[in-house]
C-alpha positions as CSV (number, residue, x, y, z in Angstrom):
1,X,0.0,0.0,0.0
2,X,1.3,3.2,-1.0
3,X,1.9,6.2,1.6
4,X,-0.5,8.2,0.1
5,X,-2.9,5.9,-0.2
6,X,-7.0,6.9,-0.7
7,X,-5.5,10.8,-0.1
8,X,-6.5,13.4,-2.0
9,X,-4.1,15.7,-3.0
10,X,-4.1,19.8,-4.6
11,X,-0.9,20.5,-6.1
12,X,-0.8,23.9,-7.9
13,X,2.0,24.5,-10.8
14,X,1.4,20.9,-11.3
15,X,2.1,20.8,-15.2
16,X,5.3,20.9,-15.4
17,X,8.5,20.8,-13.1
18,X,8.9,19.6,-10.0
19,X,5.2,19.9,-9.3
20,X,4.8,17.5,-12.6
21,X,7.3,14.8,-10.8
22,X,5.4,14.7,-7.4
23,X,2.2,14.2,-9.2
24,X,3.9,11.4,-10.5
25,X,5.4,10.0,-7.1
26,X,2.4,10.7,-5.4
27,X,0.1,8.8,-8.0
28,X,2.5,6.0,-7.2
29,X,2.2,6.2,-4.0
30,X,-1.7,5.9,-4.1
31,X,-2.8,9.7,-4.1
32,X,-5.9,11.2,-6.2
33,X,-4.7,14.3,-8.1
34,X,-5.8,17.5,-8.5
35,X,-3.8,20.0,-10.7
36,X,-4.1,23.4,-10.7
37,X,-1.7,25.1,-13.9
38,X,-2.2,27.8,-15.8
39,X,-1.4,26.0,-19.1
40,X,-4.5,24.4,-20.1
41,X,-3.2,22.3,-22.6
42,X,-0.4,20.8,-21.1
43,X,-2.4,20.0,-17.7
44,X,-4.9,18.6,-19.2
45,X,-2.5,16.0,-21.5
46,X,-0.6,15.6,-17.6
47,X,-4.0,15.3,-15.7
48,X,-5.3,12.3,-19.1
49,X,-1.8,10.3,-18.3
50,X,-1.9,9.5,-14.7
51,X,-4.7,6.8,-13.0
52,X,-6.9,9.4,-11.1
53,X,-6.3,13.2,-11.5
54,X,-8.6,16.4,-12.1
55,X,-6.9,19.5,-13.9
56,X,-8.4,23.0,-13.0
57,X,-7.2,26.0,-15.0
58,X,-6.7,28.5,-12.7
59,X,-4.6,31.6,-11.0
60,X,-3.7,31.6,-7.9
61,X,-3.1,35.3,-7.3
62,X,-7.5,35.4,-7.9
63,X,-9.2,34.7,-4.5
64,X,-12.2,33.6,-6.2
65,X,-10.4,31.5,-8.3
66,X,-8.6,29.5,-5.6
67,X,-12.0,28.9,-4.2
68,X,-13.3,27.5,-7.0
69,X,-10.5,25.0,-6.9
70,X,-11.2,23.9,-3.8
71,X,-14.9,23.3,-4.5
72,X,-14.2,21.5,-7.8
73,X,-11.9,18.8,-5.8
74,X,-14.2,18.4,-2.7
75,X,-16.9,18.1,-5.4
76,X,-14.9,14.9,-6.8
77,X,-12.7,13.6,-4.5
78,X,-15.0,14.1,-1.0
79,X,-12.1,15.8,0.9
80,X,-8.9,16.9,0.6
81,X,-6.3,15.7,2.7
82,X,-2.8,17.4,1.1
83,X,-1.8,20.6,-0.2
84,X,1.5,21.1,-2.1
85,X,1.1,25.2,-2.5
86,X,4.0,25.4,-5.5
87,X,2.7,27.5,-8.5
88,X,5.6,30.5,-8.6
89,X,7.6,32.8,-11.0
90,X,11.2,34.1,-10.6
91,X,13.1,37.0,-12.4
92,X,16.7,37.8,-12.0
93,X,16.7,42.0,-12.6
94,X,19.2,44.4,-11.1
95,X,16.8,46.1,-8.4
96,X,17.2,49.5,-9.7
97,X,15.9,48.5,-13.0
98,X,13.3,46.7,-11.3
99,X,9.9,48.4,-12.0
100,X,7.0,48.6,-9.1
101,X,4.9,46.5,-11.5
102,X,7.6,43.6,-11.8
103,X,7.7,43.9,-8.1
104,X,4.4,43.6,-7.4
105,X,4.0,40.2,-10.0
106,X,6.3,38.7,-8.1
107,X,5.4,38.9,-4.5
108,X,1.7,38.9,-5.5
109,X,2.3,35.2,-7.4
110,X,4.8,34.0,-5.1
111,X,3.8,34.9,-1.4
112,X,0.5,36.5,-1.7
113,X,-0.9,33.4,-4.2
114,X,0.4,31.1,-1.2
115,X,-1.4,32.7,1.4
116,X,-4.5,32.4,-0.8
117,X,-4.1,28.4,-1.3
118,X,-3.0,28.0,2.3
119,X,-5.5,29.9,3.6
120,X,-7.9,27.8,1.4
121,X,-6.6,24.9,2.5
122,X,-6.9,25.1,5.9
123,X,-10.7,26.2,5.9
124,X,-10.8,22.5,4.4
125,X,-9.0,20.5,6.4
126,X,-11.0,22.1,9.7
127,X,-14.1,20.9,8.6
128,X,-11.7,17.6,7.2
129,X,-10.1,16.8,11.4
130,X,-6.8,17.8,9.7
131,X,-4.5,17.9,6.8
132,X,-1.0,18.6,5.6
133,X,0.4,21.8,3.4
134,X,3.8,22.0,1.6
135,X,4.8,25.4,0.8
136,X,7.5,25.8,-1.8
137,X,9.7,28.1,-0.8
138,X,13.5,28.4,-1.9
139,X,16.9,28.2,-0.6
140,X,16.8,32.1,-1.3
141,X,13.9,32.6,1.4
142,X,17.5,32.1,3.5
143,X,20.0,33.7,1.6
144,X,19.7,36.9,-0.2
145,X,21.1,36.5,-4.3
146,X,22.1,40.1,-6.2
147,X,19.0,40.8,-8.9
148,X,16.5,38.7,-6.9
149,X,15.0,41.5,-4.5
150,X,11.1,40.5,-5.2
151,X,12.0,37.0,-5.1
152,X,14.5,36.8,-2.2
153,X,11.8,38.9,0.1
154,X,8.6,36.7,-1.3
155,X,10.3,33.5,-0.3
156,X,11.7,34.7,2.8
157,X,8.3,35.6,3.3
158,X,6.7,31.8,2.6
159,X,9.3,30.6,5.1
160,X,8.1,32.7,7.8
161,X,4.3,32.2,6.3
162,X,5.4,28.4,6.6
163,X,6.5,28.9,10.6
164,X,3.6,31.4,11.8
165,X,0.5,28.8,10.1
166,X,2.4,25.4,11.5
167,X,2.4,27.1,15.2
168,X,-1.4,28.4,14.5
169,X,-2.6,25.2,13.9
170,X,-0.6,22.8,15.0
171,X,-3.0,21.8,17.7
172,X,-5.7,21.2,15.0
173,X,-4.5,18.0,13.4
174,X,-2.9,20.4,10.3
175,X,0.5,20.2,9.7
176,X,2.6,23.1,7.8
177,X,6.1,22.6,5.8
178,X,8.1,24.3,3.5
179,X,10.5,22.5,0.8
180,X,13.3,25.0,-0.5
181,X,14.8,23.8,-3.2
182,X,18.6,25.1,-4.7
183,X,19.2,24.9,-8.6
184,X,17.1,22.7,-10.5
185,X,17.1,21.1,-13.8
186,X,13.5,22.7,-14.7
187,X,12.2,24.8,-18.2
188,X,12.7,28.1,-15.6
189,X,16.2,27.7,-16.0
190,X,18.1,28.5,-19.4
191,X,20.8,25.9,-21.1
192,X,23.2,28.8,-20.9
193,X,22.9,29.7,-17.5
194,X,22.9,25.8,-16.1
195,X,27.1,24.9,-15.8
196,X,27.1,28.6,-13.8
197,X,24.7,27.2,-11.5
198,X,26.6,24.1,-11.3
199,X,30.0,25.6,-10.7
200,X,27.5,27.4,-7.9
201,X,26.3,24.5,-6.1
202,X,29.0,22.4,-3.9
203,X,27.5,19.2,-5.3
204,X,28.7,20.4,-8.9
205,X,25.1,19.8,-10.0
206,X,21.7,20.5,-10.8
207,X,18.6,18.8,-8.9
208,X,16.7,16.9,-10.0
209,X,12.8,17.2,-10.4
210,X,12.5,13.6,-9.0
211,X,15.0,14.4,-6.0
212,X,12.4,17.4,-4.8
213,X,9.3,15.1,-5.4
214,X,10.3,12.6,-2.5
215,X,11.3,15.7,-0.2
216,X,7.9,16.9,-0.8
217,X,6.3,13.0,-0.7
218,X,8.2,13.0,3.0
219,X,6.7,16.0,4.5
220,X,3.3,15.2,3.0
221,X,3.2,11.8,4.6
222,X,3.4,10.4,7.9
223,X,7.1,9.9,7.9
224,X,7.1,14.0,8.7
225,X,4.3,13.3,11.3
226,X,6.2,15.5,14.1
227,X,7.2,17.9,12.4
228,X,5.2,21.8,11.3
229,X,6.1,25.0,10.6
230,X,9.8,23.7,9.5
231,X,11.6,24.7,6.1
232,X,13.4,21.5,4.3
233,X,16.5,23.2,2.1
234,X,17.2,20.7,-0.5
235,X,20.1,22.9,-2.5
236,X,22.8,20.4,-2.8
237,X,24.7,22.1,0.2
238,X,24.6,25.7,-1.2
239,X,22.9,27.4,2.1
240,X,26.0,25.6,4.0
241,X,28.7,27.4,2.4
């Protein structure tokens, strides 16, 4: 019997990346699916390829939107029982060339769309007895990177999002993690800046899609049942330099 098994399971940016490779692990492992992307197409080919999965079109940074997500999967699948909150966007831009608007698309997709899921995802799980939330943060919600202002601050601010929710409700059977990934070998990252990044990293590699899919499969499961409001950096030892 699989881990996940006869769990249901939101994961938003699920179409590609390294939401893509814990659908997969997690379908292995027994979970129902629900994928929320903004690219219709290619969820909806994703969603058609694995046993049990629902693709929703929809943006995270609309509150009415997230909603509907939620009511589309409970409508399905009964209850929801995990959240893996990792729909985000990134843009290296030197920050006096930043503009407002830039900013603003940032922070608003990557920490103000994962308060909207979380919070979404926790009215759930209370009328559910409980649940379990992985926020994606980054290794750069820890360490600050030159041209990565909007990014650095929006994933410092998961991390402490991640903390303040796992002590809020950590007496209410839901349990809230954070995975923060280093470099890794997604579409978001372009051929010519990868050996850079490799040179970068003290493992003298990329990660791996796969490699963040069981971090995320351990903190959605039992085998993290002690453990909320912690971060997981899984950067090939970049943070420890």
């Amino acid at each position: 019997m699989g881990k996940l098994q006869g769990k249901t399971a939101v994961i938003t940016g699920g179409a590609s990346g390294i939401g893509a490779a814990t659908a997969q692990l997690f379908a292995k492992e027994g979970a129902k699916l629900v994928l929320v992307d903004l690219n219709e197409e290619k969820g909806q080919a994703f969603a058609s390829e694995l046993p049990d999965a629902l693709f929703i079109k929809a943006d995270i940074t609309d509150e009415a939107q997230v909603q509907n997500v939620y009511a589309q999967a409970t409508e399905k699948y009964g209850q929801i029982d995990i959240v893996f909150n990792n729909a985000g966007i990134g843009k290296v831009t030197p920050t006096h060339e930043l503009s407002y608007d830039e900013w603003r698309k940032t922070v608003n997709v990557d920490l103000d769309g994962v308060f909207l899921v979380a919070r979404e995802a926790i009215r759930a799980f209370q009328k559910n007895g409980g649940g379990v939330i992985v926020n994606t943060a980054s290794m750069y919600g820890w360490v600050g990177s030159p041209g990565s202002a909007a990014y650095n601050a929006a994933k410092g601010g998961v991390v402490n999002l991640t903390r303040s929710l796992g002590l809020e409700y950590a007496d209410q059977n839901i349990r809230v993690n954070a995975l923060c990934p280093g470099f890794i070998d997604t579409p978001i990252i372009p051929e010519e800046s990868k050996d850079i990044l490799k040179e970068m990293t003290p493992m003298k590699r990329l990660g791996q899609s796969e490699e963040m899919a069981k971090a995320v499969l351990f903190l959605a499961s039992d085998d993290s049942s002690f453990m909320t409001g912690s971060s997981l950096v899984v950067d090939g030892g970049y943070t420890a330099q």
